[in-house]
C-alpha positions in Angstrom: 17.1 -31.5 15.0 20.1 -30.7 13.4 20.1 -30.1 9.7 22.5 -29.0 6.9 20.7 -25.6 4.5 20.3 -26.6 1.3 19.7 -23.1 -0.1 19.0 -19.9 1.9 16.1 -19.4 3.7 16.1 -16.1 5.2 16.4 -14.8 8.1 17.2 -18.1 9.5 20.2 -19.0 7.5 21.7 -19.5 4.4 23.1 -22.4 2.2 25.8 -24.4 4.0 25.0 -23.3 7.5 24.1 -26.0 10.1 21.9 -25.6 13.2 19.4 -26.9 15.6 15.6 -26.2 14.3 12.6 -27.7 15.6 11.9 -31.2 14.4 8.4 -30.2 13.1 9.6 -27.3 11.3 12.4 -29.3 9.6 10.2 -32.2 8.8 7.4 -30.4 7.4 8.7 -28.0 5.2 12.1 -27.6 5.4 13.0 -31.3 4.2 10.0 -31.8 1.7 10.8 -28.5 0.4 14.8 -29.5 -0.3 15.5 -26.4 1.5 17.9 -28.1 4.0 18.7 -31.9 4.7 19.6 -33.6 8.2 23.2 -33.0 8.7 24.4 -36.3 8.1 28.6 -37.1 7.4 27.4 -37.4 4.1 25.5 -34.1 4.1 28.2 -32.1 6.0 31.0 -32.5 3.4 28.7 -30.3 1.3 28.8 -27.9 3.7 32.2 -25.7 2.2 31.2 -25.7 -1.4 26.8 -24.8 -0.5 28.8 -21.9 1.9 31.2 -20.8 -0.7 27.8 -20.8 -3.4 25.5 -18.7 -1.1 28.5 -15.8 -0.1 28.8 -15.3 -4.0 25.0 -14.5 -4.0 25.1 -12.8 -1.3 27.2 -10.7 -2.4 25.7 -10.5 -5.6 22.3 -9.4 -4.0 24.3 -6.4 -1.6 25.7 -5.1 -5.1 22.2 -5.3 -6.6 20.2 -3.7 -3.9 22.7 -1.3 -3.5 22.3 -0.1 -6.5 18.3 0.4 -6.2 19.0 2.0 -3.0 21.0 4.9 -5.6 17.6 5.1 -7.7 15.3 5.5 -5.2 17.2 8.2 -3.2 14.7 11.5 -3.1 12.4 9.8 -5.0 8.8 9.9 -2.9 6.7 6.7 -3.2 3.4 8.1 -3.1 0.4 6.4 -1.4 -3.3 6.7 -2.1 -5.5 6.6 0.9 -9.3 7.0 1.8 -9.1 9.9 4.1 -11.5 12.6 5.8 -11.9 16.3 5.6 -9.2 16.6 8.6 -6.9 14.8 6.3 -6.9 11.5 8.7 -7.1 8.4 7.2 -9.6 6.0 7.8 -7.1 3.2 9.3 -3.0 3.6 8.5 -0.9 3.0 6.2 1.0 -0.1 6.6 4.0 -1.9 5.3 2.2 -4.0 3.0 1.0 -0.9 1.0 4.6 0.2 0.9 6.4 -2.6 -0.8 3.6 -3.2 -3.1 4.6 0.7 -4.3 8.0 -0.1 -4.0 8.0 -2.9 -6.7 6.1 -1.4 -9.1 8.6 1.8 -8.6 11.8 -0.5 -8.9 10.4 -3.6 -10.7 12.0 -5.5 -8.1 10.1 -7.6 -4.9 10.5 -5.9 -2.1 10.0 -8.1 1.5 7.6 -6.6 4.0 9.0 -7.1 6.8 12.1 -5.4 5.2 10.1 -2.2 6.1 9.8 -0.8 9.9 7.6 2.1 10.3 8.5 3.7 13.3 4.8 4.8 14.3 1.5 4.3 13.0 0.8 6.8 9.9 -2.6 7.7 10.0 -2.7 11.0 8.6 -1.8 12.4 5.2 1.9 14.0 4.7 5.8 13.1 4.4 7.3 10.6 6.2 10.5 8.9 6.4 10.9 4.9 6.6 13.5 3.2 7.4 14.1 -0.3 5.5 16.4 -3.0 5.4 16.8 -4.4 1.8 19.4 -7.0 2.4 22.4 -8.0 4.3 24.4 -4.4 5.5 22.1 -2.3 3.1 20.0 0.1 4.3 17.6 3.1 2.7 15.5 5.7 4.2 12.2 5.9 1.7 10.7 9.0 1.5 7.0 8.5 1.2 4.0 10.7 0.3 0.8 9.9 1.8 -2.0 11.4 -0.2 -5.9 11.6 -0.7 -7.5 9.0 -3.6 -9.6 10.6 -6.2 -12.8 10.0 -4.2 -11.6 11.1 -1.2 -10.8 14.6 -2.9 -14.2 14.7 -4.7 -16.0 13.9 -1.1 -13.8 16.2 0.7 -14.2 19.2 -2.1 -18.1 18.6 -1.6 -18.8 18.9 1.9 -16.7 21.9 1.8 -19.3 23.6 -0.1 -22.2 23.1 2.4 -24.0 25.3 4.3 -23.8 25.8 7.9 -27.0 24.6 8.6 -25.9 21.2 6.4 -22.4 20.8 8.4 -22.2 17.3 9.9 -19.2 18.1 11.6 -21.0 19.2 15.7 -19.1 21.9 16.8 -17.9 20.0 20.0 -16.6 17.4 17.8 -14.6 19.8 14.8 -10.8 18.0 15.2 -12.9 14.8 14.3 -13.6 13.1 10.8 -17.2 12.5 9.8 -18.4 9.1 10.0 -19.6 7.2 7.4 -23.3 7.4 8.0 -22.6 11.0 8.3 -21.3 11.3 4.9 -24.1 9.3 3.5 -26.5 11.4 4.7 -24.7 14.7 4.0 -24.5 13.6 0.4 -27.8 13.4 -0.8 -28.5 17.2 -1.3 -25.2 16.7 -3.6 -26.4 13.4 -5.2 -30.1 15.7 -6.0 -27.8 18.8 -7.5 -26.0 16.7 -9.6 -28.9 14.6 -11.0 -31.0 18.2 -11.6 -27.8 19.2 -14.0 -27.6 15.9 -15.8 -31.3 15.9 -16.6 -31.8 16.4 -20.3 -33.0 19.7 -21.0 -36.8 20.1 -22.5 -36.3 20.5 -26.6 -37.7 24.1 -26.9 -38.3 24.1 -30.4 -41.0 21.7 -29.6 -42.7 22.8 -27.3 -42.6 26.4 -29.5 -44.1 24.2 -32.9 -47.0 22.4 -30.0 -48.1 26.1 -28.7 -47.9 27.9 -32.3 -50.3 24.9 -33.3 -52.7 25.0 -30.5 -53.2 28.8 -31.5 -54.0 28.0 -35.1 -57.8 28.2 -36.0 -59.6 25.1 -37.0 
């Protein structure tokens, strides 16, 4: 079906352009929507002015994410993952995570697919990530994976155990502990921890109790 854009509806087009869609698409959302009408004679004399309209935003938008793209230079958007003692993450980072930090850094929404990460991250480190904001603008993001706060606390923990407590095998030292691993290697830590938050005994009582049992009758 051929149909006149209404407004823009990226990546497919933008106001004013005419194509072929399919016929379900255009029915179902693109019509109801008043994204884009069929391209009627009627419809296609709009065409000029809904072009000339969208090429001022564009424009506007390059000029606007241009700008960002001068703010975020060098600045590291930093990520906070559940990770191992081997610093691997369990699962990866993925592009989601990263424009969810990117609008909170810029105050600005940043599409997902606008990010392409070149390989799966799945380990803690610097990485560069290439993006594509809008039309002809482009950023590399410099992003810092890192440890969450429980991660570090874990990690810090099972450092401290004794040989014959590691749950790392030797055949197996390059790989992160599993989860039931870490369960069970935590109890001796959950045990020490509870001993020194147990209230201590009130000594002056206990003095007063055996002072009194010693007194004659």
């Amino acid at each position: 079906m051929k149909i006149l854009f209404l407004e823009d509806v990226l990546p497919t087009a933008r106001a004013g352009d005419i194509k072929d869609v399919r016929t379900g698409f255009a029915r179902n959302y693109l019509i109801p929507n008043k994204l884009a009408a069929v391209a009627t004679v009627h419809e296609l004399r709009r065409s000029k002015k809904l072009r000339e309209a969208a090429e001022q935003r564009r424009l506007r938008e390059v000029a606007e994410w241009k700008d960002v793209v001068d703010n975020i230079e060098g600045v590291d958007i930093e990520i906070k993952v559940r990770t191992g003692t081997t610093g691997r993450l369990y699962g990866s980072v993925t592009n989601t995570m990263i424009a969810s930090e990117l609008n909170n850094l810029i105050g600005k929404e940043v599409d997902r697919k606008s990010i392409k990460i070149p390989s799966p991250i799945r380990t803690i480190g610097k990485y560069k990530i290439p993006a594509k904001l809008a039309d002809g603008v482009t950023a590399e993001l410099s992003l810092s994976v890192l440890p969450d706060d429980q991660s570090e606390i874990i990690n810090k923990e099972l450092e401290k155990l004794t040989p014959d407590k590691e749950i790392i095998d030797s055949s197996e030292e390059n790989q992160d502990p599993t989860f039931e691993q870490i369960l069970s290697s935590s109890e001796p830590i959950n045990e020490s921890l509870s001993k020194n938050l147990e209230p201590k005994q009130n000594t002056g009582t206990a003095s007063t109790e055996k002072d009194e049992e010693k007194t004659p009758n």
